[in-house]
N, C-alpha and C positions, 0 to 999 in steps of 0.2 A: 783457260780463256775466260774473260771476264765480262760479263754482258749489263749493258747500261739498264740501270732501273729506274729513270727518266720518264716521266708521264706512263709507267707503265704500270697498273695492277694486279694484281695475284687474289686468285679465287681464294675465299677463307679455307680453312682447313675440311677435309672431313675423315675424322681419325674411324670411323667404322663405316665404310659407304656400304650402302644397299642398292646402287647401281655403278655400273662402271659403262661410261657412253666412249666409245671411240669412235674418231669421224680424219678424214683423210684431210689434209688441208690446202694444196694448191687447187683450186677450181670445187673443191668443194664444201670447208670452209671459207677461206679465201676466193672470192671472186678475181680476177687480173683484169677485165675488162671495168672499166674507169665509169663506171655509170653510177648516178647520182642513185636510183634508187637502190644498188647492190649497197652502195656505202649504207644506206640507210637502214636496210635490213640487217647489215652486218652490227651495227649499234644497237639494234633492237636487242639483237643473240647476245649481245654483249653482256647487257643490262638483263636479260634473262638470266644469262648463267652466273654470271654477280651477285642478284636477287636469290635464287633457286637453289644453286647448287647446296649449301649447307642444309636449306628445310628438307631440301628430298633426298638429301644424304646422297647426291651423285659424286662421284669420282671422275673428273675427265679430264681429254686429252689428247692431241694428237699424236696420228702414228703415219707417217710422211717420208718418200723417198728424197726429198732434199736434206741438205747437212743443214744442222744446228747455224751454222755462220748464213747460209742463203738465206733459212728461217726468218731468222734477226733483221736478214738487210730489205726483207718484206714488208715486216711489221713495219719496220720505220717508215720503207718505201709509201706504205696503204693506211698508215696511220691508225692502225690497232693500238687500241691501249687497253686488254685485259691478255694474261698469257694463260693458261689450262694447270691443271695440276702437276701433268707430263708431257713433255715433249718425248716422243719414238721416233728419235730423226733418223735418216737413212738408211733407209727401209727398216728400221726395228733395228739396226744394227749398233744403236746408242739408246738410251733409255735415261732423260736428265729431268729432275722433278724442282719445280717452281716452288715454295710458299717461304712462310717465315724463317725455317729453319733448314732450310733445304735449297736456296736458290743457286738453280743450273750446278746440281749435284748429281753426279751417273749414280746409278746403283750399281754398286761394286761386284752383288753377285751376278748380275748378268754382264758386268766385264767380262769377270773374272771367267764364265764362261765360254765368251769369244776367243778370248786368249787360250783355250787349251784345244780348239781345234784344228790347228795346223792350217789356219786360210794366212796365206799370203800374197803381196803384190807379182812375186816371183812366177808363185805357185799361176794364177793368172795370168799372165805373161808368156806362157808357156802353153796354155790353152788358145791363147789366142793366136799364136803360130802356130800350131797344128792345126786349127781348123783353115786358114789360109791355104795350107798344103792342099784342102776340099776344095779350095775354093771360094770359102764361107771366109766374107772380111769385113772383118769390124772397125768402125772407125770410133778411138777413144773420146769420152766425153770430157769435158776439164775437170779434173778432178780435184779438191778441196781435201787442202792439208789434214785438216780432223778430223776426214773420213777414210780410218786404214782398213774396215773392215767393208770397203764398199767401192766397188771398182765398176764402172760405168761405161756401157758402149751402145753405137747408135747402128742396127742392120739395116740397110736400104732396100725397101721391096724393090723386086723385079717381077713376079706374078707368081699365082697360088700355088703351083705346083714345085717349083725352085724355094718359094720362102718356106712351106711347110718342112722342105725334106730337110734344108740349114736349119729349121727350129728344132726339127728330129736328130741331128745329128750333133746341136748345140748340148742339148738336155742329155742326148748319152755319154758325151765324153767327161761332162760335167759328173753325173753319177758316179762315174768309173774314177774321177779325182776326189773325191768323196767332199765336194761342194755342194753350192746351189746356185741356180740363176731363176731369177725372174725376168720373163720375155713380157711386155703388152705391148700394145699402141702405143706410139707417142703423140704426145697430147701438142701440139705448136702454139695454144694458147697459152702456154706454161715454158714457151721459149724455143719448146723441142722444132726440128724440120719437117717438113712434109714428108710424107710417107717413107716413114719409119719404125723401126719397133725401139724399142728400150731394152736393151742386154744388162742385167744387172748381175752383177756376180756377188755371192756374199758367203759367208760361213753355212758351215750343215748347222742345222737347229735352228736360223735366226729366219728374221722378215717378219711380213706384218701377223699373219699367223701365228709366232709364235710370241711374239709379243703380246698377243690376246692371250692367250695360255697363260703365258707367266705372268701377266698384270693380275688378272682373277685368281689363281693361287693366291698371289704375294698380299693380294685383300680380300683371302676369302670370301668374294660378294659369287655366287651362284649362277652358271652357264643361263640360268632363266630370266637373270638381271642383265643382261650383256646387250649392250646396243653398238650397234655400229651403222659408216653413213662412209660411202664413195662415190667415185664418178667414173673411174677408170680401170684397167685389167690388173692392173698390180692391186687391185682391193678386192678384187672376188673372194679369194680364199679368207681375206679377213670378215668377210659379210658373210662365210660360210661357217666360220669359225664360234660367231653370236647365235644368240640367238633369235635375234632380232636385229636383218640386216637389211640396209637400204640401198640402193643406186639413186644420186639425186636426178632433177630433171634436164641435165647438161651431162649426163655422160656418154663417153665417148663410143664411137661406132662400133659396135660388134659387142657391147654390153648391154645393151639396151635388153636384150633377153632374159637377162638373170633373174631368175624368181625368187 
């Protein structure tokens, strides 16, 4: 896929960082509500991380449950013009690095990792009609062709004690097929419905988790240099992952506690 480099910028290089920043990007880089001064702020970060990144030797990047292609049709959407070092589109389950020599390039070794874990749209498919047989029904989200490692569905609350035991019996059968899913809120700022969770289904070893993991190896910069910034429950584990993790001041109900 070929992505337009049209009014768009790319952060200079930084061949040794000594920081690696990861930040979540709908609602938390990306504002979606159209206000003059979010534009403004967002320009400010721009010309920050433009300016910066090379002196202070940061490394960054987004790590985002939307696919690469939604990504793109944002930018253009909200009028970004600088792009990060890395995009971790859908959920961590792609990994494509921006600069001169590199643009909208996967890195092959954590392909090549997805590819030997046995996740399929099948294998999915198959979970989702069994848990039906519960009771537990999921309604599929639309799915985007470039995302095979990342299968999306929307569960409707009905009240605490009915949604906990479907999130309990979501997470065991899941285990038992030797996947993962990621459950939070859904955010309706960001498109989702009203009271909702997010069913993500994705390979063992990936998400945003391990995205941070493998980032810091693959640049040897130090779990002490590691920042990270969300808004929502698909980011906890990533803000637990740094060590230096933030919830911004818009995130969503039931994270507002994380320390």
């Amino acid at each position: 896929m070929k992505y337009c480099k049209h009014n768009i910028k790319l952060l200079p290089s930084v061949p040794e960082p000594k920081y690696v920043v990861f930040t979540d990007f709908d609602e938390t880089y990306l504002a979606h509500q159209n206000r003059e001064d979010y534009k403004n702020d967002l320009k400010e970060l721009e010309e920050y991380l433009l300016n910066e990144t090379y002196q202070k030797q940061i490394f960054f990047g987004w790590v985002t449950g939307s696919s690469l292609t939604s990504v793109f049709d944002k930018i253009n959407k909200c009028g970004l013009t600088l792009l990060p070092h890395f995009i971790a589109s859908s959920l961590g389950t792609e990994l494509i690095y921006f600069n001169q020599n590199q643009y909208a390039e996967k890195d092959k070794i954590w392909e090549n990792n997805l590819m030997k874990t046995g996740f399929s749209e099948n294998l999915v498919n198959n979970l989702v009609s069994f848990l039906k047989l519960d009771n537990i029904h999921l309604t599929p989200q639309p799915q985007i062709a470039d995302c095979p490692f990342l299968k999306n569905y929307y569960y409707h609350q009905q009240n605490d004690l009915i949604d906990n035991q479907a999130i309990l019996k979501i997470k065991e059968l899941v285990k038992k097929a030797g996947i993962q899913v990621n459950i939070s809120q859904a955010n309706p700022l960001s498109g989702d419905p009203n009271n909702c969770y997010d069913v993500d289904f994705i390979p063992s070893g990936t998400g945003k988790k391990h995205i941070v993991n493998f980032i810091l190896q693959q640049t040897n910069v130090s779990y002490q240099n590691s920042i990270a910034f969300g808004e929502s429950g698909n980011d906890i584990e990533m803000l637990q992952t740094v060590r230096h993790g933030y919830l911004v001041g818009n995130a969503t109900r039931g994270n507002a506690s994380y320390q």
